[in-house]
N, C-alpha and C positions, 0 to 999 in steps of 0.2 A: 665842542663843549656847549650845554644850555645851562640852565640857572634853576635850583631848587629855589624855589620860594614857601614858604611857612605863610598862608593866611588865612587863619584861624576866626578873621570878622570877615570872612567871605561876602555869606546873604547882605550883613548891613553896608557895607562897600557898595554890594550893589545897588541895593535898595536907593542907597543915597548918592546913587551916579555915580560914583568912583570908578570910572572905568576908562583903561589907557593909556595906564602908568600906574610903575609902583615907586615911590618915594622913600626917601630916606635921610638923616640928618648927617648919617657919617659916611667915608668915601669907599665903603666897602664893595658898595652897589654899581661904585665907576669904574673898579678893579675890574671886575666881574665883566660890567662891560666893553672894557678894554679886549676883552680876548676876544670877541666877539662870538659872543652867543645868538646860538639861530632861534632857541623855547627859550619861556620860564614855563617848568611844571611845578604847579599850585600844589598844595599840600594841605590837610589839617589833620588836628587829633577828632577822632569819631569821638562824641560823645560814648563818656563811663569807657574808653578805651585808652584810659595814659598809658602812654610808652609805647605806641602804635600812630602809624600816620596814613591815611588816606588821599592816594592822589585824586583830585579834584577836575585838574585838565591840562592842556599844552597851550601855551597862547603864544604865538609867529610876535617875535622880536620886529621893531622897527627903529630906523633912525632918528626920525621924528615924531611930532605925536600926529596920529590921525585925527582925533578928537579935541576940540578945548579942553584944557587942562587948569583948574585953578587948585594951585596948591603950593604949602607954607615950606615943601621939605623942599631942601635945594638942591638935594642929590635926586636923577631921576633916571626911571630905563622905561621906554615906552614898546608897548605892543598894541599890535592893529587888533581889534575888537572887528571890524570888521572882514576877515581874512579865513577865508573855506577852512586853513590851518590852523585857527584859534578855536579850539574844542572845548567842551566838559563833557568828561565821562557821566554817563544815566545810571549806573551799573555797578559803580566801582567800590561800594558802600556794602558790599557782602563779606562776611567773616575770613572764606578763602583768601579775597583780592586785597583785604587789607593785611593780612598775615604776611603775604607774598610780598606786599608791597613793601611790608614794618622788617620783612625777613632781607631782602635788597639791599634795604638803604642802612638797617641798624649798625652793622661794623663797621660801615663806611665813614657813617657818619655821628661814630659815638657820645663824642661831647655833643653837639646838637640834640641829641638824645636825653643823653644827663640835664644837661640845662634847660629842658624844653621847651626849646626851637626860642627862647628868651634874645631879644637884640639880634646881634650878628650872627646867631647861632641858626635863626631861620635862614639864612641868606647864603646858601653856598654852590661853590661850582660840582655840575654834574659831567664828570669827565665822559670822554664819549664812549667809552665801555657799558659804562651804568649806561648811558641814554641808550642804547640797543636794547640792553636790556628791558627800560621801560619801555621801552617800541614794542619789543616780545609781548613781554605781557600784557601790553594795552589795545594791542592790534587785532583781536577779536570782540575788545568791549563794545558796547554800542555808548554813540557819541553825538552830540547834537551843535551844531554852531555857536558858540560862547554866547552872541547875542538875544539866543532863545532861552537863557539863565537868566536876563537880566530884566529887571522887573521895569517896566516903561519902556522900553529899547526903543520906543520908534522917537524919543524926545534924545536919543544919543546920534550925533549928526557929526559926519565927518567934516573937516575942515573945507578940505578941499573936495565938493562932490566929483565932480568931475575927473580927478586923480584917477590912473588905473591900480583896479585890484588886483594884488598878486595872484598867479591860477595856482 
């Protein structure tokens, strides 16, 4: 199992360092973690395209956080920013890849649909059927290291440097 995540303020998350975790105020996000997911694949609506979602990237789950983390939500699931397995897709932003993408997930995941991606409705388990599935489809995008998206990345410092990275 991985974890859909809906985040629609992407660029300014990163712009303004938010990277590391994703947050939350209700227990939906510990659910989630409890099963133990190995992604979360990012998600938004393309612009002038509602009712359609574009994946974004894979980010490698961790236990802890890699990075300082300052924040207000008390539910939290952390992923390595630093990790050869935390991607964004360069590519995935074409009419084809978001159809395929919106044509996947739409029955799956109806009400998230309807409500768009509003509260809990971004936030759901991607059984491991659908994850092959995005493997399929994603496995000839081109894909660049999450922390080549993130604007400053050299002022995002791991906790522990010396920690080994996952290969």
């Amino acid at each position: 199992m991985d974890i859909f995540y809906y985040w629609q303020r992407l660029e300014q998350d990163l712009k303004n360092g938010q990277v590391g975790y994703f947050g939350s105020n209700n227990t939906k996000i510990l659910e989630l973690k409890e099963r133990l997911p190995k992604r979360v694949w990012i998600f938004k609506t393309p612009k002038g395209m509602k009712g359609s979602v574009q994946v974004l990237g894979s980010l490698f789950i961790s236990d802890e956080p890699k990075v300082a983390v300052n924040s207000e939500y008390p539910n939290r699931i952390y992923y390595d920013p630093f990790s050869p397995h935390s991607v964004m897709f360069t590519d995935s932003d074409t009419q084809e890849r978001i159809e395929n993408v919106t044509r996947l997930l739409q029955h799956r995941f109806l009400h998230a649909f309807k409500s768009n991606f509003q509260g809990d409705a971004g936030l759901q388990a991607l059984e491991s059927n659908v994850v092959r599935e995005l493997e399929a489809l994603t496995a000839v995008w081109n894909k660049v290291q999450f922390l080549e998206r993130v604007p400053n990345a050299d002022k995002v410092r791991p906790i522990n440097p010396f920690a080994q990275q996952p290969g």
